[in-house]
One Martini backbone bead per residue (centre of mass of N, CA, C, O) as a GRO file, in nm:
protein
   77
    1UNK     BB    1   9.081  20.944  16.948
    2UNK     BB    2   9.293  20.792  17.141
    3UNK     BB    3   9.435  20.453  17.257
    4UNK     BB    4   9.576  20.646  17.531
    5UNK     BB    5   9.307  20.771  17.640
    6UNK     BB    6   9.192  20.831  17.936
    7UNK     BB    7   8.854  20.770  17.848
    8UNK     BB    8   8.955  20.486  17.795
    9UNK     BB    9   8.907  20.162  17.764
   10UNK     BB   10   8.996  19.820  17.824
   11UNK     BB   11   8.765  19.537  17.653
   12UNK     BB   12   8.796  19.242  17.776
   13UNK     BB   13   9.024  19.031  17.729
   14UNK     BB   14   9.179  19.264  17.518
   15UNK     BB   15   9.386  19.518  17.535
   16UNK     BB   16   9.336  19.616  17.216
   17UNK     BB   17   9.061  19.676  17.316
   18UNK     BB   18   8.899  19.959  17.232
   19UNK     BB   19   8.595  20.114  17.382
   20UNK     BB   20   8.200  20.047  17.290
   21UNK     BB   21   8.186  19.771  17.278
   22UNK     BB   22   7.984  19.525  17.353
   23UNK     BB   23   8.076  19.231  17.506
   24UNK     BB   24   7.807  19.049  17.409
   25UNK     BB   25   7.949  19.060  17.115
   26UNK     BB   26   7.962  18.899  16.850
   27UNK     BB   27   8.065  18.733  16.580
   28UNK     BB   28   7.876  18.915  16.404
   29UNK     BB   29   7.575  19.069  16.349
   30UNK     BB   30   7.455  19.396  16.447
   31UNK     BB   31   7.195  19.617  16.646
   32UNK     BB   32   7.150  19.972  16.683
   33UNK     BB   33   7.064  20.212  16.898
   34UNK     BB   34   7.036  20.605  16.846
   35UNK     BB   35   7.094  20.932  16.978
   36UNK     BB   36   7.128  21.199  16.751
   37UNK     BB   37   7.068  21.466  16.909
   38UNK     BB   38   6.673  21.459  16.771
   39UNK     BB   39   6.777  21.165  16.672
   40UNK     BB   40   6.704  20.833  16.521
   41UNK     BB   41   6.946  20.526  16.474
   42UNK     BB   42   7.070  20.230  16.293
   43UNK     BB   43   7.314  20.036  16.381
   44UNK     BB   44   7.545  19.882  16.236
   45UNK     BB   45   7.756  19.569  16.209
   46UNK     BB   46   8.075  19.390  16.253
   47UNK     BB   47   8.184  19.168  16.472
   48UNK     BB   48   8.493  19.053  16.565
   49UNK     BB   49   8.624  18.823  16.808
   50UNK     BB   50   8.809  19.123  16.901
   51UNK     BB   51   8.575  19.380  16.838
   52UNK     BB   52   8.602  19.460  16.595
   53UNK     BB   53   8.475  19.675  16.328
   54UNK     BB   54   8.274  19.628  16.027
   55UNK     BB   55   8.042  19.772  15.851
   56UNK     BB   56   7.919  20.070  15.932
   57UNK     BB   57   7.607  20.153  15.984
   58UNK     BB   58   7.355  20.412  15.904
   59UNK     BB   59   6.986  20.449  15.987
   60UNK     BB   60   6.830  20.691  15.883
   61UNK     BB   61   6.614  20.921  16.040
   62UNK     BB   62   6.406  20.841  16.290
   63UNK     BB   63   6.151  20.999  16.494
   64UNK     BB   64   6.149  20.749  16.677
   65UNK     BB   65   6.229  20.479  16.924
   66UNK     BB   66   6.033  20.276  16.802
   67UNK     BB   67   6.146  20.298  16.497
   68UNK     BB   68   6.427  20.219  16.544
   69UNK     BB   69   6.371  19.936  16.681
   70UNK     BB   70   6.178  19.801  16.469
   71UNK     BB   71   6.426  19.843  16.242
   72UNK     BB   72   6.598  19.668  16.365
   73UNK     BB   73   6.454  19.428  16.439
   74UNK     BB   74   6.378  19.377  16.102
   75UNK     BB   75   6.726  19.321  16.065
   76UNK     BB   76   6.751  19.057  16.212
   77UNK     BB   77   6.554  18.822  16.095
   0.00000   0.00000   0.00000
């Protein structure tokens, strides 16, 4: 998809930022839990200030959604 995708909006402050990045994302390192296919897994980011995303990691497969949930909370801290 590119960023004229009319399924996509931009979101937040910046014109810029375009995607499903959650607006409550702050500069610094997040994880969250994916769904994909019949698979949990964990995803992690670095999101800077404007919403861009690096160092985009994926891990799993996890079983079921509270293994993946376990696994994201003890990666946070």
């Amino acid at each position: 998809m590119e960023a004229d995708d009319p399924r996509l909006k931009a979101v937040g402050d910046s014109e810029q930022r375009i995607g499903i990045t959650p607006k409550s994302w702050t500069a610094e390192l997040h994880h969250g839990v994916l769904h994909l296919g019949k698979r949990w897994y964990v995803v992690s980011a670095e999101i800077d200030e404007h919403g861009s995303a690096e160092g985009v990691r994926l891990d799993g497969p996890f079983a079921d959604r509270d293994a993946a949930d376990a696994r994201a909370r003890s990666m946070q801290g």
